[in-house]
Residue frames as a rotation matrix with the C-alpha (Angstrom) as fourth column:
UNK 1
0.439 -0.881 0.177 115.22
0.706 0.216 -0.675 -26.76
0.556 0.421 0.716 -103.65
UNK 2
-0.660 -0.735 0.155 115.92
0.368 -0.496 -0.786 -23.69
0.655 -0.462 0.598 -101.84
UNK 3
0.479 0.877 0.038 114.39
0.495 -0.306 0.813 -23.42
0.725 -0.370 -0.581 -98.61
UNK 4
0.019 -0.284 0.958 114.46
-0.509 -0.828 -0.236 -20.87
0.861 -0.483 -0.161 -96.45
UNK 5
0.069 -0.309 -0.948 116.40
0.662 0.725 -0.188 -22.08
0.746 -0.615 0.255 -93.14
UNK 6
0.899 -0.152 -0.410 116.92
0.302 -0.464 0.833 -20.24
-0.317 -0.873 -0.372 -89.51
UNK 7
0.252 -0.952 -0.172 120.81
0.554 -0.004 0.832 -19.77
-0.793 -0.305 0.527 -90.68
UNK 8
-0.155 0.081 0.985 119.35
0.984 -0.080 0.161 -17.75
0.092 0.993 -0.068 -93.75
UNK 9
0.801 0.598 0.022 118.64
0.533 -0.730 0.427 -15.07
0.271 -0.330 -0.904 -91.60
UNK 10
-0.057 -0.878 -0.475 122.98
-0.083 -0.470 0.879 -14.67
-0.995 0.090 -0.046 -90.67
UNK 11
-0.581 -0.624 0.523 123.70
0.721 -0.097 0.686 -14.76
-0.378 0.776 0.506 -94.11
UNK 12
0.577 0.790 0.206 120.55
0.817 -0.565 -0.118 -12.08
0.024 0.236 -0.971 -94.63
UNK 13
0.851 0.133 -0.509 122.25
0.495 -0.528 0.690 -10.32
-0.177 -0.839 -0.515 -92.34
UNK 14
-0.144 -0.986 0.082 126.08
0.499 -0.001 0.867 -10.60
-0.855 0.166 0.492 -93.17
UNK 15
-0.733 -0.522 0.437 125.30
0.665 -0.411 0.624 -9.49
-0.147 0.748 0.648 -96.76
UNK 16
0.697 0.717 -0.013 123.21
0.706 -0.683 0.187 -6.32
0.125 -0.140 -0.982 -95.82
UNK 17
0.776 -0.191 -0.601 125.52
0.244 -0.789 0.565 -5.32
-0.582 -0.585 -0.566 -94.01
UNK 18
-0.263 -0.954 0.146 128.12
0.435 0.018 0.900 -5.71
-0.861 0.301 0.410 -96.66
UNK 19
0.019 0.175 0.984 125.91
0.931 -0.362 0.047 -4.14
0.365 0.916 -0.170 -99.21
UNK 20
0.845 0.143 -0.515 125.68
0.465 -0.670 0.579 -1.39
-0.262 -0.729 -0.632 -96.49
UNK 21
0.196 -0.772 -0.605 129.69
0.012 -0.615 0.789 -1.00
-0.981 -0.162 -0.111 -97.15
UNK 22
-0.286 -0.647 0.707 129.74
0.853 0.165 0.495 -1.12
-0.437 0.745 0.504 -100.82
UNK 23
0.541 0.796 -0.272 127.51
0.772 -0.598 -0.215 1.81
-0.334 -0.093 -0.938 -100.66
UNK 24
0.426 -0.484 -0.765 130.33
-0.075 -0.861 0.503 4.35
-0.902 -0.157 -0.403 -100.62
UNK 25
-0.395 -0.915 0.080 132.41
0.146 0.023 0.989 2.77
-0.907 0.402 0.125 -103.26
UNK 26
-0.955 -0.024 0.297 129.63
0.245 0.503 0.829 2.30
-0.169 0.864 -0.474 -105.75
UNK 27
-0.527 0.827 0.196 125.56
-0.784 -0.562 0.264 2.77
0.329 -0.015 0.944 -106.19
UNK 28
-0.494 0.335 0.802 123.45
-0.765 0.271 -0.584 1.45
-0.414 -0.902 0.122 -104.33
UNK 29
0.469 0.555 0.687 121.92
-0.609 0.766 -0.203 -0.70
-0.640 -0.323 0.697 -107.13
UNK 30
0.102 -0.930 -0.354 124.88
-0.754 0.160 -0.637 -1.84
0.649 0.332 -0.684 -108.09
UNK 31
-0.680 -0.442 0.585 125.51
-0.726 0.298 -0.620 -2.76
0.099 -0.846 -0.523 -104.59
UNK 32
-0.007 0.946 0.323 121.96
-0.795 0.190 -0.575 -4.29
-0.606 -0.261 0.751 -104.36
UNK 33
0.767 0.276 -0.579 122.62
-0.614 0.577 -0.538 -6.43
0.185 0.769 0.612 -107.36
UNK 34
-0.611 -0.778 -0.145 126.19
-0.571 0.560 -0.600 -7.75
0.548 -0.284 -0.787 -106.27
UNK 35
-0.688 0.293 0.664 124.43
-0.667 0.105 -0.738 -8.81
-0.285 -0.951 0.123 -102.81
UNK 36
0.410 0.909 -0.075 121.44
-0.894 0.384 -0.230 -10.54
-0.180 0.161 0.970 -104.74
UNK 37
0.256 -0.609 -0.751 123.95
-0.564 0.536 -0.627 -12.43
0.785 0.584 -0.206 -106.87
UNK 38
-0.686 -0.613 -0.392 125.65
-0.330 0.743 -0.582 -13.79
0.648 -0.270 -0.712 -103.68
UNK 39
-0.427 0.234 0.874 123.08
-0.746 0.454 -0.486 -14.93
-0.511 -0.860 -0.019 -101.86
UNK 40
0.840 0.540 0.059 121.62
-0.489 0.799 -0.348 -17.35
-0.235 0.264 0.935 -104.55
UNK 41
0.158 -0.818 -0.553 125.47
-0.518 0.408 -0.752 -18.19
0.841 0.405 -0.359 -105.72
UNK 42
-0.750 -0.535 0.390 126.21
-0.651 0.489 -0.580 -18.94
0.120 -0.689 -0.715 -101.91
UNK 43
0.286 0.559 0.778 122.36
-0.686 0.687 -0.241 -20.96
-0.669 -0.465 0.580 -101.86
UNK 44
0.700 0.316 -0.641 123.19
-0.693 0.516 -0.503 -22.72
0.171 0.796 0.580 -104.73
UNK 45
-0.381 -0.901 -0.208 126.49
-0.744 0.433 -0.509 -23.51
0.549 -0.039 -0.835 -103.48
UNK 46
-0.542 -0.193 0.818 125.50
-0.777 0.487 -0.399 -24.81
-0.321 -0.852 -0.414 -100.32
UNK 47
0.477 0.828 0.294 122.50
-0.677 0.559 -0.478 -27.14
-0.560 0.029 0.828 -101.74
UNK 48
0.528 -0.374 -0.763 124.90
-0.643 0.411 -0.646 -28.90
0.555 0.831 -0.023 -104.26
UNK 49
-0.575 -0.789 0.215 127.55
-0.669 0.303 -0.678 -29.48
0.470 -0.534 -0.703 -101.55
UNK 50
-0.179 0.399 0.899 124.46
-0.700 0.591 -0.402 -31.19
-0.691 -0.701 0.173 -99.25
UNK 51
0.667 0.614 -0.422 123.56
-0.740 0.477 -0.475 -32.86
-0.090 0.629 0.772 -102.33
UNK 52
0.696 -0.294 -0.656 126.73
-0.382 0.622 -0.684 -34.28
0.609 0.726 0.321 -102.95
UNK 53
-0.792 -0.474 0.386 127.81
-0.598 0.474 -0.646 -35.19
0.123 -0.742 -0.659 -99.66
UNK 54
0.085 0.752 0.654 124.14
-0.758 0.475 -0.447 -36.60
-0.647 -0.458 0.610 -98.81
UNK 55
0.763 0.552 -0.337 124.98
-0.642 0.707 -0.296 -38.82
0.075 0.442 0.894 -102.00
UNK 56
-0.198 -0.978 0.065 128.74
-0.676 0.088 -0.732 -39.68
0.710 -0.189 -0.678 -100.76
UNK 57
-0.838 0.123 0.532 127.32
-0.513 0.157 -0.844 -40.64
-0.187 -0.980 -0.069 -97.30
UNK 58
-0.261 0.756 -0.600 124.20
0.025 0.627 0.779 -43.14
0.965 0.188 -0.182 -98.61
UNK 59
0.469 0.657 -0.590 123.99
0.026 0.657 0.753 -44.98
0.883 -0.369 0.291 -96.22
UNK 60
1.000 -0.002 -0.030 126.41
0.029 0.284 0.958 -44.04
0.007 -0.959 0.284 -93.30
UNK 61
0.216 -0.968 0.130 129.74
-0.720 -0.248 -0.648 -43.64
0.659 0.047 -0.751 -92.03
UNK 62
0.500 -0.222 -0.837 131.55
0.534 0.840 0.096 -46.81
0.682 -0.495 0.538 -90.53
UNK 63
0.888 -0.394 0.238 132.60
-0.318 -0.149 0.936 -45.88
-0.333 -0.907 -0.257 -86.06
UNK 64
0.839 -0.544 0.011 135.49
0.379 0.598 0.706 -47.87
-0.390 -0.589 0.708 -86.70
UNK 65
-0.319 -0.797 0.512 137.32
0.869 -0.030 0.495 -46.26
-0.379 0.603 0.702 -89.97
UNK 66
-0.312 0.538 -0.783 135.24
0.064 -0.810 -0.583 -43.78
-0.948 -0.232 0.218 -91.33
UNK 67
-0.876 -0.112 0.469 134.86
0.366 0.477 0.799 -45.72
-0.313 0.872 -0.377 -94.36
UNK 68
-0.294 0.917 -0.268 131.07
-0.935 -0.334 -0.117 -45.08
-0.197 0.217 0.956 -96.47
UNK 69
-0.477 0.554 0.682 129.14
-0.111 0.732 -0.672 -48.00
-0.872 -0.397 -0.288 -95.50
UNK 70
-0.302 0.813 -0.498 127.41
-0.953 -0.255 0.162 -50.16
0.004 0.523 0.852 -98.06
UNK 71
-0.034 0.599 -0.800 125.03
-0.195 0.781 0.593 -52.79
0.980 0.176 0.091 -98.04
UNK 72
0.935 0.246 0.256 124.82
-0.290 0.116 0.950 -52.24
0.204 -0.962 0.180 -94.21
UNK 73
0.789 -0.611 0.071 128.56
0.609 0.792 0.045 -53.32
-0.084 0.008 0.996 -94.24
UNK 74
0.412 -0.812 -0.414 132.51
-0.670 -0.578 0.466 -51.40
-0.617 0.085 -0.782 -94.25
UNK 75
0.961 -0.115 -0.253 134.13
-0.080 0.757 -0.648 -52.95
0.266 0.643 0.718 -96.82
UNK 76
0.007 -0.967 0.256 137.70
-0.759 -0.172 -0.628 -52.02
0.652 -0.190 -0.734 -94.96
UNK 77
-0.063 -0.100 0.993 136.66
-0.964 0.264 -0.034 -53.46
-0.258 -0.959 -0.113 -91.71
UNK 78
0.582 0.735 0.347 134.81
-0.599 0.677 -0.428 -56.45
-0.549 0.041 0.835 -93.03
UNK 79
0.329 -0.188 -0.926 136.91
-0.781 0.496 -0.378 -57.69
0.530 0.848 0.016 -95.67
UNK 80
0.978 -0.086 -0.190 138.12
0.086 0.996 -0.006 -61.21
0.189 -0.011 0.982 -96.07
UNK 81
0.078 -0.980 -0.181 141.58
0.438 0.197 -0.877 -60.72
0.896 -0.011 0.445 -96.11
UNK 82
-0.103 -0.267 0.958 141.59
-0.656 -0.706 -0.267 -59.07
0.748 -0.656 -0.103 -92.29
């Protein structure tokens, strides 16, 4: 469910460096806990979103409209009444 990706390393990064500045304002495990929090909130986010585009997008996106293909088929393009 959550694997670790190559693009897990910028977001490693990005929210180090932002636990880096909350340092001053707050304690460090304070800061440390904020920072945990968003990186599973932003993995969780991101795996839903693929989840629910990957089930939006079955089977494909129609070249012609950009309809969501089903049964191998656009129902815009294809219909009868065109």
């Amino acid at each position: 469910m959550l694997n670790f990706e190559k693009r897990d390393l910028i977001l490693i990064s990005g929210l180090l460096f932002f636990m880096i500045g909350l340092i001053p304002f707050m304690g460090p495990i304070y800061a440390v806990l904020i920072v945990i929090v968003m990186y599973f909130g932003i993995k969780f986010y991101v795996v839903s979103r693929k989840k629910s585009i990957s089930k939006e997008m079955a089977e494909g996106i129609c070249a012609d409209c950009g309809g969501k293909i089903i049964n191998q088929r656009c129902p815009q393009c294809n219909s009868v009444n065109k």
